[in-house]
C-alpha positions in Angstrom: -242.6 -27.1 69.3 -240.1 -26.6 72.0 -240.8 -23.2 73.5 -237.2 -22.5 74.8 -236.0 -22.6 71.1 -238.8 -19.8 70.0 -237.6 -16.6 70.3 -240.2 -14.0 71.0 -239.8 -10.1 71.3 -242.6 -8.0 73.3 -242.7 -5.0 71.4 -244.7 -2.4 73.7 -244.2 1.7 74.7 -244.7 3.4 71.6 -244.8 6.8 71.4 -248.8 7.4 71.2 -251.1 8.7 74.2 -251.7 5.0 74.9 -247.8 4.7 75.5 -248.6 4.0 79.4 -251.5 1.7 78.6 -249.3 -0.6 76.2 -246.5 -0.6 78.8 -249.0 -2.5 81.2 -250.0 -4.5 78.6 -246.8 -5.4 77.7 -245.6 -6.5 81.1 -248.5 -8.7 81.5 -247.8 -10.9 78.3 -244.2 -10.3 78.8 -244.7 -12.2 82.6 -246.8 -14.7 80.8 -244.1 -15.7 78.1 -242.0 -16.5 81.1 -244.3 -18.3 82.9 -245.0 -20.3 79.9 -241.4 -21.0 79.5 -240.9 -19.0 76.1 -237.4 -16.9 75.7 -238.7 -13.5 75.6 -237.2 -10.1 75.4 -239.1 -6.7 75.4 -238.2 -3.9 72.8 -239.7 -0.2 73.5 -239.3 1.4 69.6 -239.4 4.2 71.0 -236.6 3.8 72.6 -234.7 3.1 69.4 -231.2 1.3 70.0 -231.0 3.0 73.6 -232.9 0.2 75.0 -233.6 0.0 79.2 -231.0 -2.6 80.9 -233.5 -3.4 83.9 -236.6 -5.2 82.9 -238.2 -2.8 85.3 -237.3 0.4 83.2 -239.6 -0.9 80.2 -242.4 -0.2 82.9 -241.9 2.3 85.0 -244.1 5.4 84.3 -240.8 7.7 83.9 -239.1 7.3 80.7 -235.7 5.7 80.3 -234.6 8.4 77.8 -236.0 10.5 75.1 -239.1 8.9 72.8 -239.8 9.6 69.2 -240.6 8.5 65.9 -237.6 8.5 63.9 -236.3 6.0 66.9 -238.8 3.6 66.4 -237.7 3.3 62.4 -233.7 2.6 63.8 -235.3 0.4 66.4 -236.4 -1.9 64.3 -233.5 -1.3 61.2 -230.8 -2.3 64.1 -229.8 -5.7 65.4 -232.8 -6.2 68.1 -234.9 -8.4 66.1 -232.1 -10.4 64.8 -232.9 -14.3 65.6 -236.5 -13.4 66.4 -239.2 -15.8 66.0 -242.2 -13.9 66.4 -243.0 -10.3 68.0 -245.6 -10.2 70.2 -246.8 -6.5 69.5 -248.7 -4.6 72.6 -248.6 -1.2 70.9 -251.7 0.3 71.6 -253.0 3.3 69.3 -251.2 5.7 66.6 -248.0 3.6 65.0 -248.6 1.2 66.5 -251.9 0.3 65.8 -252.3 1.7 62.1 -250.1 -0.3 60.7 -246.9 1.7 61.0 -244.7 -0.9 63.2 -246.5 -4.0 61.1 -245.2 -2.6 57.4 -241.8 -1.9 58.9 -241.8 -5.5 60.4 -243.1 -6.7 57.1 -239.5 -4.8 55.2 -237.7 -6.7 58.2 -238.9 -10.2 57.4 -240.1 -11.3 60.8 -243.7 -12.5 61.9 -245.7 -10.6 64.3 -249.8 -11.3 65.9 -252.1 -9.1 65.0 -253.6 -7.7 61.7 -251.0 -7.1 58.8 -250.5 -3.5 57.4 -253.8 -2.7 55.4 -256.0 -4.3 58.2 -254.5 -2.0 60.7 -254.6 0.9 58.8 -258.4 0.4 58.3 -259.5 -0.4 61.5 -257.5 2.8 62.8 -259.2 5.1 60.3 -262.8 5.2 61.6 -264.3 6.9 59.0 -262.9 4.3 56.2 -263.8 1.1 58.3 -266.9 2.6 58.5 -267.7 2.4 54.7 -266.9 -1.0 54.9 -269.1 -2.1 57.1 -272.0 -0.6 55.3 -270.2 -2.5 52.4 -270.8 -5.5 54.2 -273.8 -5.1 56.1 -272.6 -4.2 59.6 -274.0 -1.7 60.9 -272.9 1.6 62.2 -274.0 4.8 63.3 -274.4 7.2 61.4 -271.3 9.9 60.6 -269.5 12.5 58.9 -265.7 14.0 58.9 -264.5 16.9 59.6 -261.1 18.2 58.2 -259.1 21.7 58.3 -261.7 22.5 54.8 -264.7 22.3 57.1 -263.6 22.8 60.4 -265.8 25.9 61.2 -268.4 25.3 64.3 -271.0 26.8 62.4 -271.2 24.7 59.3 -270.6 21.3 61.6 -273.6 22.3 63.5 -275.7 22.3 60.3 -274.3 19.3 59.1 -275.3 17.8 62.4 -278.6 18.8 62.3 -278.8 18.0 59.5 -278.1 14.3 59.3 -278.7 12.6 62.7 -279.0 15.6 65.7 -277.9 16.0 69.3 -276.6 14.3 71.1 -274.0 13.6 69.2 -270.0 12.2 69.4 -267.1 13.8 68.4 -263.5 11.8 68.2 -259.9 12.0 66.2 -260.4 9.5 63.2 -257.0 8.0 64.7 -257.2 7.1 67.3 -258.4 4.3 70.3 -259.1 4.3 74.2 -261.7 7.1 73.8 -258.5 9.7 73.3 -260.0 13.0 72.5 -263.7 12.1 72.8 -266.3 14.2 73.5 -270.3 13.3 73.9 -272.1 16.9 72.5 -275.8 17.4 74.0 -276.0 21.0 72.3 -274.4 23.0 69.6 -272.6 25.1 72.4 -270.2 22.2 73.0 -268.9 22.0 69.7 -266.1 24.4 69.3 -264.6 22.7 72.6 -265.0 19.1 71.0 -263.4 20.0 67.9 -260.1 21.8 69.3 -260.0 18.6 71.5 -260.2 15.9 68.7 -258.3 18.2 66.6 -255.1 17.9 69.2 -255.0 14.5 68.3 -255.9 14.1 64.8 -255.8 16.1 61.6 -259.6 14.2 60.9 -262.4 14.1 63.2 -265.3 11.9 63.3 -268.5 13.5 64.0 -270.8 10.8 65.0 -274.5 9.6 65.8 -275.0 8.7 69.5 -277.0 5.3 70.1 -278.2 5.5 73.4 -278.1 1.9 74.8 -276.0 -0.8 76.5 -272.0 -1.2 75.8 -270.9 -4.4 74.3 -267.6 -6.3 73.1 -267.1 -9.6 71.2 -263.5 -10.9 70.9 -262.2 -12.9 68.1 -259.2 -15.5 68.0 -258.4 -16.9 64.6 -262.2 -18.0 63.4 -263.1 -18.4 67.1 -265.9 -16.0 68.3 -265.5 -15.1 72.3 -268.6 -14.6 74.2 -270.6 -11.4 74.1 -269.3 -8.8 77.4 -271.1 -6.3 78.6 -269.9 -3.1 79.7 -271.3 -1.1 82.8 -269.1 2.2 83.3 -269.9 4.8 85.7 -270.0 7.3 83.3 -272.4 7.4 80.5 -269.9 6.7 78.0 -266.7 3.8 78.0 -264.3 6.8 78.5 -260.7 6.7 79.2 -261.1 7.0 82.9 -263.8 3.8 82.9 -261.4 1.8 81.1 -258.6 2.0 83.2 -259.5 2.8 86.3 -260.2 0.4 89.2 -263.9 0.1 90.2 -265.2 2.9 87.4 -266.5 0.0 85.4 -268.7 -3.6 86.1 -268.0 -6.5 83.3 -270.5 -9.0 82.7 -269.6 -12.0 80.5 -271.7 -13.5 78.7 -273.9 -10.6 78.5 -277.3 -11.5 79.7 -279.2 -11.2 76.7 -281.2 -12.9 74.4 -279.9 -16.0 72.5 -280.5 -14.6 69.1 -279.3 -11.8 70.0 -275.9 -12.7 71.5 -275.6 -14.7 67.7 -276.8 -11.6 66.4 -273.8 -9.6 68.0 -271.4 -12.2 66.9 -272.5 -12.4 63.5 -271.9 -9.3 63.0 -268.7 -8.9 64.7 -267.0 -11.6 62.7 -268.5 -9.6 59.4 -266.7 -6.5 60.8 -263.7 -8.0 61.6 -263.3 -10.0 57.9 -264.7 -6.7 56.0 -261.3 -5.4 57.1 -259.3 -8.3 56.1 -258.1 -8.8 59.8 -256.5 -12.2 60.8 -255.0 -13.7 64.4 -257.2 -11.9 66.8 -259.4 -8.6 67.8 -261.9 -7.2 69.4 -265.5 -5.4 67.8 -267.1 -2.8 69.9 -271.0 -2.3 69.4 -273.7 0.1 71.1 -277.2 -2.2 71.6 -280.0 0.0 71.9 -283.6 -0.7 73.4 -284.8 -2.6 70.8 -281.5 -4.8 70.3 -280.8 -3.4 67.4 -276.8 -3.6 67.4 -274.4 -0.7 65.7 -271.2 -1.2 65.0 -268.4 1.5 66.6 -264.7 -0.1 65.8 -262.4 -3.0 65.3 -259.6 -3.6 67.8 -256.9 -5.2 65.8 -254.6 -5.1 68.6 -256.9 -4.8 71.9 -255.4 -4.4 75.6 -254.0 -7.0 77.4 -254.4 -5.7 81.0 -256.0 -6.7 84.2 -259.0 -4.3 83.0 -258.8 -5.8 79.2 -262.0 -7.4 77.9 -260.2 -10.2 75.8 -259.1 -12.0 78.8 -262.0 -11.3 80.8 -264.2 -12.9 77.4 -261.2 -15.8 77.3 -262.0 -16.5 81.2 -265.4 -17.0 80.4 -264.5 -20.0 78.3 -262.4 -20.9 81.1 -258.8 -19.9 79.4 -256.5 -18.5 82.0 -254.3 -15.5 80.3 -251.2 -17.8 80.4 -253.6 -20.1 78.2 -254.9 -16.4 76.1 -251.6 -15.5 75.1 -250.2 -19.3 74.0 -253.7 -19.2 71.8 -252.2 -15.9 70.5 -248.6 -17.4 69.7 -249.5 -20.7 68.0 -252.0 -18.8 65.6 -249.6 -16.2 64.7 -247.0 -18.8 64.3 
């Protein structure tokens, strides 16, 4: 394959809350692709056929012009994927992640990494990954969902009590980078976790907390990356840990057990195939005390930023991210 006759579009922005996150994941495959000697060209969706001029206007924190929806459809219904090869998607979150951007891609013809449509779709909806991990025998803490049917703070508490007790988690059934999270100690702090999650979902996952150590295992193709552990400042992998210099340490491979570290990436690859997800991801698990592992999500389009755990995992094997993202482009391809 000669890479100056691949054509390959960076499709990052979005119009999610993780808009800013993908743009800095897209610049940082985008200056890889270059460096690798590809012919690449970034497309923003959200943009729609109004896209930036300057390369630097795709990542600059003010937008070029107005962002929506209906933009991303004419983005991708116009001529800018004409004589594409592959797009490298760095959409991180809602439509982006859900499969949204992947079925219209599909309509379009042109291949793309990542998970196809039903993949993303179920990796994005927390509560219905969830069943299928029970399905499969990965397992996950405990849950229930809440909708506007059984929304009151009242009932939720009971439910709560009910099933698993405080502390407990509460987060949009939608949505990634800890958007809308909250951590619950007492049934006071319900009403204010709800009308959070609620501003970002129309479901919310109500969830049992595992008190324990934070772990990630990435996957490329059939490949199993080594175990990472995460050490954030705060109690849980929030937003501000995960993107913020210093608020987190990273320690690949985890220091654990080796039967455990097999454990963890046994039962990552289960996750990731119960979902039917292909090219590459990322499964994030809570280990508790006794190493007993639970299962919270499958990335099917993790970041790609200096703070990312994929390349972090990928350096462990001694990849460089130039190395990471040609890996990505020649399974996809």
């Amino acid at each position: 394959m000669v890479k100056q006759q691949k054509k390959i579009a960076v499709m990052l922005g979005g119009t999610s809350p993780e808009r800013e996150v993908s743009k800095q994941s897209g610049k940082a495959i985008y200056n890889a692709l270059l460096s690798l000697g590809y012919d690449v060209k970034l497309i923003d969706p959200a943009y729609g056929k109004n896209q930036p001029v300057n390369i630097e206007d795709y990542f600059a924190e003010k937008d070029y012009t107005g962002i929506s929806n209906q933009n991303v459809i004419e983005a991708v219904n116009s001529g800018l994927l004409d004589n594409i090869d592959l797009v490298v998607i760095a959409l991180h979150g809602k439509y982006g992640e859900d499969g949204t951007v992947q079925s219209l891609l599909d309509l379009k013809g042109v291949k793309y990494t990542g998970s196809g449509v039903l993949p993303s779709a179920l990796s994005m909806n927390k509560a219905t990954s969830k069943i299928l991990f029970q399905h499969f025998d990965v397992k996950t803490p405990q849950w229930f969902v809440v909708n506007d049917k059984n929304k009151d703070a009242s009932s939720v508490v009971k439910r709560i009590e009910e099933y698993f007790g405080f502390p407990c988690i509460l987060k949009p059934n939608d949505q990634g980078s800890t958007i809308g999270l909250s951590i619950c100690r007492t049934r006071d702090e319900i009403q204010g976790a709800l009308s959070l999650a609620f501003k970002f979902s129309d479901t919310v996952l109500v969830e049992e907390f595992i008190p324990g150590r934070e772990l990630a295992v990435g996957i490329i193709g059939s490949h199993v990356l080594p175990v990472l552990e995460i050490i954030p400042k705060h109690e849980l992998y929030d937003y501000e840990c995960k993107y913020t210099d210093g608020m987190s340490e990273y320690v690949v491979p985890a220091k654990l057990p080796a039967d455990v570290t097999g454990q963890l990436q046994q039962q990552a690859m289960l996750a990731f195939n119960a979902l039917g997800c292909t090219n590459y991801g990322r499964v994030d698990f809570r280990l508790d005390e006794n190493y007993y592992s639970y299962c919270l999500e499958v990335n099917t389009l993790p970041g790609m930023t200096s703070h990312s755990l994929v390349p972090k995992m990928a350096e462990a094997e001694g990849k460089s991210f130039e190395e990471l993202v040609e890996q990505l482009i020649l399974t996809a391809l």
